[in-house]
C-alpha positions, 0 to 999 in steps of 0.5 A, spaced: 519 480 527 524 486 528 525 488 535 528 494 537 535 494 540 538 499 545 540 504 539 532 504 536 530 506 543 534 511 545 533 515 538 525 513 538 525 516 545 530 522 543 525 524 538 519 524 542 521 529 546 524 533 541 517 533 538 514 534 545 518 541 546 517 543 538 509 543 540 510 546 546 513 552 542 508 551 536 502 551 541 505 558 545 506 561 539 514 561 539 514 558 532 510 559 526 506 554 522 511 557 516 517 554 521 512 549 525 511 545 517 517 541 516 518 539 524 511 536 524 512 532 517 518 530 520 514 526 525 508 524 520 503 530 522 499 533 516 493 538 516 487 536 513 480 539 512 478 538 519 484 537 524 491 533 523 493 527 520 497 522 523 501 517 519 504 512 523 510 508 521 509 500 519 515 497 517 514 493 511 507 492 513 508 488 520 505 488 527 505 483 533 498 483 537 500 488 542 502 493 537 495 493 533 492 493 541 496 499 542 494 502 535 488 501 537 488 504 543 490 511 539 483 510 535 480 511 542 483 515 546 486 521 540 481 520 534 474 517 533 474 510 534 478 508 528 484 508 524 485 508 516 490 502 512 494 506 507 497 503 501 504 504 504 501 499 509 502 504 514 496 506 519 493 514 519 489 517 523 483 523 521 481 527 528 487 528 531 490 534 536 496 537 535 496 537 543 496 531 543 501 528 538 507 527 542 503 522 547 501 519 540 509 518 539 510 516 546 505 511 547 507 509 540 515 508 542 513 503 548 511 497 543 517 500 538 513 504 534 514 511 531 512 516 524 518 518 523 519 519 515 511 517 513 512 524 509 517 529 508 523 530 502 526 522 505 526 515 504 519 513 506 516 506 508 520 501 505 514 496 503 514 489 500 510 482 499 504 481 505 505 475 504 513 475 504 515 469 509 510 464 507 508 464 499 510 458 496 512 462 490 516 465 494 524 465 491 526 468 498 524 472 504 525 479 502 524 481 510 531 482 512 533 487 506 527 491 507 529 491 515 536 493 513 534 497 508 529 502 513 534 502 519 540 504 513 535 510 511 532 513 517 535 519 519 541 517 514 543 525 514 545 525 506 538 523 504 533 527 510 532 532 504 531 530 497 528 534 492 522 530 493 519 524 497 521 517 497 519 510 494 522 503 495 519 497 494 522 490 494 519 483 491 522 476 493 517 472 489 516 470 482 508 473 483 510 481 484 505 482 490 509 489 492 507 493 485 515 494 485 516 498 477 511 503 481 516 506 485 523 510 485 527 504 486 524 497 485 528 491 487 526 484 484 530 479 487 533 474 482 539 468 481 544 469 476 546 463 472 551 460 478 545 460 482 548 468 486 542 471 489 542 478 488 537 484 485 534 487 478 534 494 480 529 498 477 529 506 478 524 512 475 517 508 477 511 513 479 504 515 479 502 521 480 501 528 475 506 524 470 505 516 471 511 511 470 513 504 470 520 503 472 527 502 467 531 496 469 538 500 470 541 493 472 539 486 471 544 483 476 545 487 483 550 483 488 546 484 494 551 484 498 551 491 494 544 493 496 546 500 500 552 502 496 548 501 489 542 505 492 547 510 495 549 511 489 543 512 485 540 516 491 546 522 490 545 522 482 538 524 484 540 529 489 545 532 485 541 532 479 533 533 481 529 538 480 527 543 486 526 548 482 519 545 480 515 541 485 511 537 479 518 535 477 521 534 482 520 526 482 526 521 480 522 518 475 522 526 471 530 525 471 530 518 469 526 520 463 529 526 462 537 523 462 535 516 459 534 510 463 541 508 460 544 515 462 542 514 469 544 508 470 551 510 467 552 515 472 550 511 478 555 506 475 560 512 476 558 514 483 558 506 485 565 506 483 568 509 490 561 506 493 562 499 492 566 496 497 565 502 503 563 499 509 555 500 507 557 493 504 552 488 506 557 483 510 553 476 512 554 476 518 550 482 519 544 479 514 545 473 518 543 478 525 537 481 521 535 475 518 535 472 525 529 477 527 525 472 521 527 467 523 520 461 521 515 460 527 514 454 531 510 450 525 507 443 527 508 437 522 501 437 520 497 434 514 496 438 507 489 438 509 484 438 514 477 432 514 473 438 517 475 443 513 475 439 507 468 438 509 465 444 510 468 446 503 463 441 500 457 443 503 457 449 505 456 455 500 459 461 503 465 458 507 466 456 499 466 463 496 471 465 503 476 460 502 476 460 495 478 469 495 481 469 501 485 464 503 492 463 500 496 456 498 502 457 504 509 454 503 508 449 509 504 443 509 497 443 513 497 452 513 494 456 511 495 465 508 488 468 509 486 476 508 481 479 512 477 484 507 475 491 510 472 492 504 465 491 507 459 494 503 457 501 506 465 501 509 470 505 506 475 501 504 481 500 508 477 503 515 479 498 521 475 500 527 478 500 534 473 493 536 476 491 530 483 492 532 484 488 539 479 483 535 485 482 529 490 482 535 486 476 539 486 472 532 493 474 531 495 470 538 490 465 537 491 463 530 497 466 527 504 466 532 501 473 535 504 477 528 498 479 522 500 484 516 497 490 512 498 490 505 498 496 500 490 493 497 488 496 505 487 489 507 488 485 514 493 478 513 494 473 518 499 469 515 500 462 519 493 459 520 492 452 521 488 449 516 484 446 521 483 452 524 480 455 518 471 454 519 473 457 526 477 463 524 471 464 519 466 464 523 468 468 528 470 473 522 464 473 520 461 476 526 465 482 526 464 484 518 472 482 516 469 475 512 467 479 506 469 474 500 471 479 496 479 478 496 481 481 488 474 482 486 471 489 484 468 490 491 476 489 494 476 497 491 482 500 493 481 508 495 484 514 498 481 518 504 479 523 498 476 530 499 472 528 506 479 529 510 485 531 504 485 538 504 490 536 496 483 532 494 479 535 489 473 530 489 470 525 494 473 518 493 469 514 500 463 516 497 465 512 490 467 508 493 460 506 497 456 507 491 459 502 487 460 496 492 452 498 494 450 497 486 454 491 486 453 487 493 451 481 489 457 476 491 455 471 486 456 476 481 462 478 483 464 471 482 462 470 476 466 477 472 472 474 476 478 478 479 478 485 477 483 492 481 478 497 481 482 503 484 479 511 486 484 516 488 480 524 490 486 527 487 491 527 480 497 524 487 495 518 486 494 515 493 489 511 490 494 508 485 488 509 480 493 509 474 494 502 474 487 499 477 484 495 470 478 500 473 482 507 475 477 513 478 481 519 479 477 525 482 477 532 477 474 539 479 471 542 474 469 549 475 468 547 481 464 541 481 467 535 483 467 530 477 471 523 476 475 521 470 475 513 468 481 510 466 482 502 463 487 497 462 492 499 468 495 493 471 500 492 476 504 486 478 510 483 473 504 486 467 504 492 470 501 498 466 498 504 466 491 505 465 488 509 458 482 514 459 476 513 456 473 521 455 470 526 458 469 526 465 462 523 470 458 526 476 458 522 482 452 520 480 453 517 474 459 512 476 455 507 479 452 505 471 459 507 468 462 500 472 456 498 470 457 500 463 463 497 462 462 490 466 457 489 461 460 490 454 465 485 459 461 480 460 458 481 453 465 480 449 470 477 454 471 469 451 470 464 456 475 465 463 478 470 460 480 475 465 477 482 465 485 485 464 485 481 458 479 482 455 481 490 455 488 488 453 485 484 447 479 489 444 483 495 447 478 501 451 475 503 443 468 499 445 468 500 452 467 508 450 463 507 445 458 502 450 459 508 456 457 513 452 453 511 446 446 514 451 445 519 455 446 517 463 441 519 468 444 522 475 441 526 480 442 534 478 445 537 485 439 541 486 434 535 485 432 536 478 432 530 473 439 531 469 443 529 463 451 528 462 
């Protein structure tokens, strides 16, 4: 992985002191929360319904041992003992001081960490495959781009204030895990006809108040034009984006409203005097930061394990486990594995501090020190030994992050919701709990197969409800909180935006509209048909009309019986 070099640590130490004297001047009343604003967001602060937020920076989803050690440590000594994985892959804490934020920083600057552009008006966390390295179906490692691509952008002065916040994403496999056609830029890694590696460039995806997929703006993209070409996007939308209007200051509202064929046309003519500057790629420089990637020390090993195999046969739950949390690996006799946080009774996405330094162990044990977050708010240990497995498994299983649920309705994504964000208008953890407490049946949630069930609090879409096969969008109702259910969103190479079903549902009821909507499923899909295509194929028309065809039953706020 990526260490830092002295340039990085200069300017990581450099913004940990500016922010230490920002603070001072905030706690001494010589700047005002007005003027304190932006300087905090620089510095992935945010004020929440109970106390700060801090969002920390993990570049493309990657962590060493020692550096989720040190995350952590954060969890014990400046919040409550835990931290929350995002779907930017990034770590947030929920209780901290704001005295305390510049210790955070520096204890972070000390295993080249930072929050520098986990919000703010920027180019935010560049995210890609978790599984980027490893997959089989992997074209090639995506790791490198994103790397050059985040040190290009941080602090990079013509883009440090956009009309609005900042998305890149980049897939290096045929599978597109990094969700690429729902953001502002979307790189899919492909080869020409003479077997070139460059890029298909999407632009103007996003989720949001306006959900939209991304248009292609260029099927081939040399990558050696990576930065310029993005440069050049970049400055139609500073030029042209709206800052008049908060609700339409996104990329996606400009691409629709000039066309995707007229923007990529303005692009082009920004390219023309942005193509051959120095923000060229050369290979000498991808050589240096792919060297940062380079494979760890594999053994030969055989394609499988006598043990393991073993184990498959006879015992039932290690099964299930493997059969959901283990992945195909591109190097004979290893092994992908994800470790779930979607226990039943946890929010999803929730690591405790025991859970941290027990992860990091692993990491050293099992995995060359080095594991990944992904943007489903899970855990990656991308190098285990097959033989390692039962091992691994077991050691997992006692400490609740063996949950054989990978990709099944239980492995929700959600977003921290009205308990912590102060922009939510309805509570998604609890939701969240509900549904997996009505469905902890792992048997059952075999049987129904693979299913994205996604829960934002609010219409900001941190959930990414928009493209769930399931989407739960939290709504205040005069007041009230209620939740507004959407089918057939989808991400990956058919990526889709979801369709809502009707009126919206009390908490109370949601546990038994899942339900609802399981059983016309398992009544009318064909056999081994996925939940995605039986939606696909009969439309949501049934799944309404089974919803709301009686009345459902919830508890009234007060405790009396009622009726939606």
């Amino acid at each position: 992985m990526y260490r830092y070099d002295q340039y990085d640590h200069q300017i990581i130490q450099e913004r940990v002191a500016q922010f230490r004297d920002q603070v001072r001047r905030r706690l001494s009343g010589e700047l005002t929360e007005d003027e304190f604003r932006i300087l905090r967001l620089q510095n992935g602060l945010y004020m929440q319904r109970h106390a700060y937020m801090h969002r920390i920076a993990i570049p493309y989803g990657h962590l060493s041992s020692k550096q989720m050690r040190m995350l952590a440590h954060i969890a014990r000594k400046y919040d409550r003992g835990y931290g929350h994985i995002s779907t930017r892959q990034n770590i947030q804490y929920n209780w901290i001081r704001l005295e305390d934020a510049p210790d955070i920083l520096a204890d972070l600057a000390s295993v080249e960490m930072h929050a520098i552009q986990t919000s703010g008006n920027c180019v935010r966390n560049i995210t890609t495959d978790q599984f980027a390295g490893v997959a089989h179906d992997e074209i090639i490692d995506p790791r490198p781009y994103c790397e050059i691509l985040r040190q290009w952008s941080t602090f990079h002065p013509e883009f440090a204030y956009l009309p609005r916040k900042f998305k890149i994403a980049i897939n290096g496999a045929v599978e597109d895990r990094a969700a690429v056609g729902m953001h502002d830029i979307g790189l899919t890694i492909v080869k020409n006809e003479q077997g070139e590696l460059g890029f298909q460039v999407l632009v103007g995806g996003g989720l949001g108040r306006t959900p939209i997929i991304g248009s292609v703006i260029r099927e081939f993209l040399p990558w050696q034009h990576m930065l310029s070409y993005i440069e050049a996007i970049l400055r139609v939308y500073n030029e042209y984006g709206r800052r008049d209007n908060i609700y339409k200051a996104r990329i996606k509202i400009l691409v629709k409203a000039l066309g995707a064929e007229e923007f990529g046309r303005q692009v082009e003519a920004q390219w023309v005097d942005l193509k051959d500057s120095d923000a060229t790629v050369t290979q000498a420089e991808f050589d240096r930061i792919a060297a940062y990637f380079a494979p760890p020390a594999y053994l030969t090993l055989p394609a499988t394990d006598a043990a393991t195999e073993q184990e498959l046969a006879t015992n039932k739950a290690f099964a299930n486990w493997h059969m959901r949390n283990v992945r195909q690996h591109k190097v004979s006799g290893y092994a992908i594995v994800t470790l779930s946080l979607k226990k039943t009774g946890v929010a999803p996405g929730d690591i405790t501090a025991e859970q941290m330094d027990f992860v990091a162990d692993l990491a050293d044990r099992y995995s060359f020190g080095e594991l990944r977050t992904t943007h489903e708010q899970n855990i990656v240990l991308a190098d285990v030994r097959q033989a390692d497995l039962v091992a691994l498994w077991k050691e997992i299983k006692a400490k609740g992050l063996a949950t054989p649920n990978i990709g099944l309705l239980t492995d929700m994504i959600c977003c921290p919701g009205g308990d912590f964000c102060s922009l939510a208008n309805a509570k998604s953890i609890p939701i969240s709990v509900a549904i997996a407490e009505r469905f902890d049946n792992i048997d059952f949630q075999h049987d129904i197969g693979e299913i994205d069930l996604n829960i934002s609090g609010c219409i900001n879409a941190c959930g990414h409800h928009h493209i769930g096969n399931i989407g739960i969008l939290g709504v205040d109702k005069d007041g009230s909180e209620w939740y507004q259910v959407s089918l057939g969103g989808a991400q990956g190479k058919d990526i889709a935006v979801g369709k809502i079903i009707g009126p919206s549902f009390s908490a109370g009821q949601m546990p038994e509209v899942i339900d609802r909507i399981l059983q016309v499923y398992v009544r009318d899909r064909i056999e081994d048909e996925k939940f995605i295509d039986t939606v696909r194929r009969l439309g949501i028309t049934p799944f309404k009309e089974y919803v709301y065809a009686t009345p459902i039953k919830t508890e009234h706020p007060q405790g009396e019986d009622a009726y939606a």
